[in-house]
C-alpha positions as MATLAB code, in Angstrom:
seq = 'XXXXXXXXXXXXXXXXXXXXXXXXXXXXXXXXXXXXXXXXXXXXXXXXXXXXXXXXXXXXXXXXXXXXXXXXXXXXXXXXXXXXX';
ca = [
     251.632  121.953  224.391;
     252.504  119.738  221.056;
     254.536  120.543  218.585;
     254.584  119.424  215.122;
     257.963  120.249  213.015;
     257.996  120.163  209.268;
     261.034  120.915  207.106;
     260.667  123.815  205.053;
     261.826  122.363  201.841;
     260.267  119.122  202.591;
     256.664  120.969  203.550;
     253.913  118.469  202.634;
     250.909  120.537  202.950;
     250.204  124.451  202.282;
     250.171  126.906  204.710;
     246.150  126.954  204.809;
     246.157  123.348  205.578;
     248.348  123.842  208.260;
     246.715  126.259  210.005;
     243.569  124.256  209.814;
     245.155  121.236  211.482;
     246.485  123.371  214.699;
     244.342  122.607  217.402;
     243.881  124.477  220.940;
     247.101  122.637  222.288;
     249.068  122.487  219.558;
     251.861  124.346  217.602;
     253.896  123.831  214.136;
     257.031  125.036  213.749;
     258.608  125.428  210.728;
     262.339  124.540  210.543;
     265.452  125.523  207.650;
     268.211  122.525  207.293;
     266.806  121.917  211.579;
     266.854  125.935  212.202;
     263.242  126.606  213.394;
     262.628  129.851  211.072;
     258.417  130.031  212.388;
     255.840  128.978  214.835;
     251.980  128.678  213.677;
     250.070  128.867  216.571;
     246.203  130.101  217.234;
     245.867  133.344  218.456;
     242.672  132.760  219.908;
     241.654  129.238  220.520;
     238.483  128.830  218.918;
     236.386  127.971  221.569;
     236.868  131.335  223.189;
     235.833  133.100  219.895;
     232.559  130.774  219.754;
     231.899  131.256  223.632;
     232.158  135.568  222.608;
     229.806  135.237  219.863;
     227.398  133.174  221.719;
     227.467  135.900  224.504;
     227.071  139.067  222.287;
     223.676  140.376  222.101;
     221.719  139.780  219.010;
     219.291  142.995  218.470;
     215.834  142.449  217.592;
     215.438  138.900  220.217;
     212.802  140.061  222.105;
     211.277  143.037  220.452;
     207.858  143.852  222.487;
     209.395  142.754  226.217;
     209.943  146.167  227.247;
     207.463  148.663  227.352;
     208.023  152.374  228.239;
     205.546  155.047  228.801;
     204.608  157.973  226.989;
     206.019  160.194  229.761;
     209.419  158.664  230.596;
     211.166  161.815  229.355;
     208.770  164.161  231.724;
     210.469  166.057  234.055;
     210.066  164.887  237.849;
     208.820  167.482  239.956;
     209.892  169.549  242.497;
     209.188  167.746  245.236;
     211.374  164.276  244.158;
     214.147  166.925  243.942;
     213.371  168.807  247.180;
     212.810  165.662  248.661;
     209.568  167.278  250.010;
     207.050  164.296  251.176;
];
């Protein structure tokens, strides 16, 4: 993992900048007179969250590719239960 230390009175760039430029690998840490005071880091690397989304199911795709029948809800009868040929 890299690291990447900026001063805290010398900081160059705002925070939203800096948490733009952390990549997968990487890491800033923020230091006070060379005390590191904070560590920016991802939480979850972004190619995990764009794997997720591209895995969840988007409703409506394939409306029409299933087809039930009318009678799907009838009960079975007593010989499926009974197991009566």
């Amino acid at each position: 993992m890299s690291n990447k230390t900026f001063d805290l009175k010398e900081l160059p760039i705002s925070v939203t900048e800096l948490l733009s430029s952390i990549q997968d690998d990487q890491e800033i840490v923020i230091t006070s007179d060379n005390t590191p005071v904070a560590r920016l880091t991802l939480l979850n690397p972004v190619d995990q969250i764009r794997s997720k989304l591209e895995k969840t199911p988007q409703p409506g795709l394939n409306l029409g590719a299933m087809v039930m029948s009318d009678d799907f809800d009838r009960p079975l009868p007593d010989e499926f239960w009974l197991q009566n040929p």
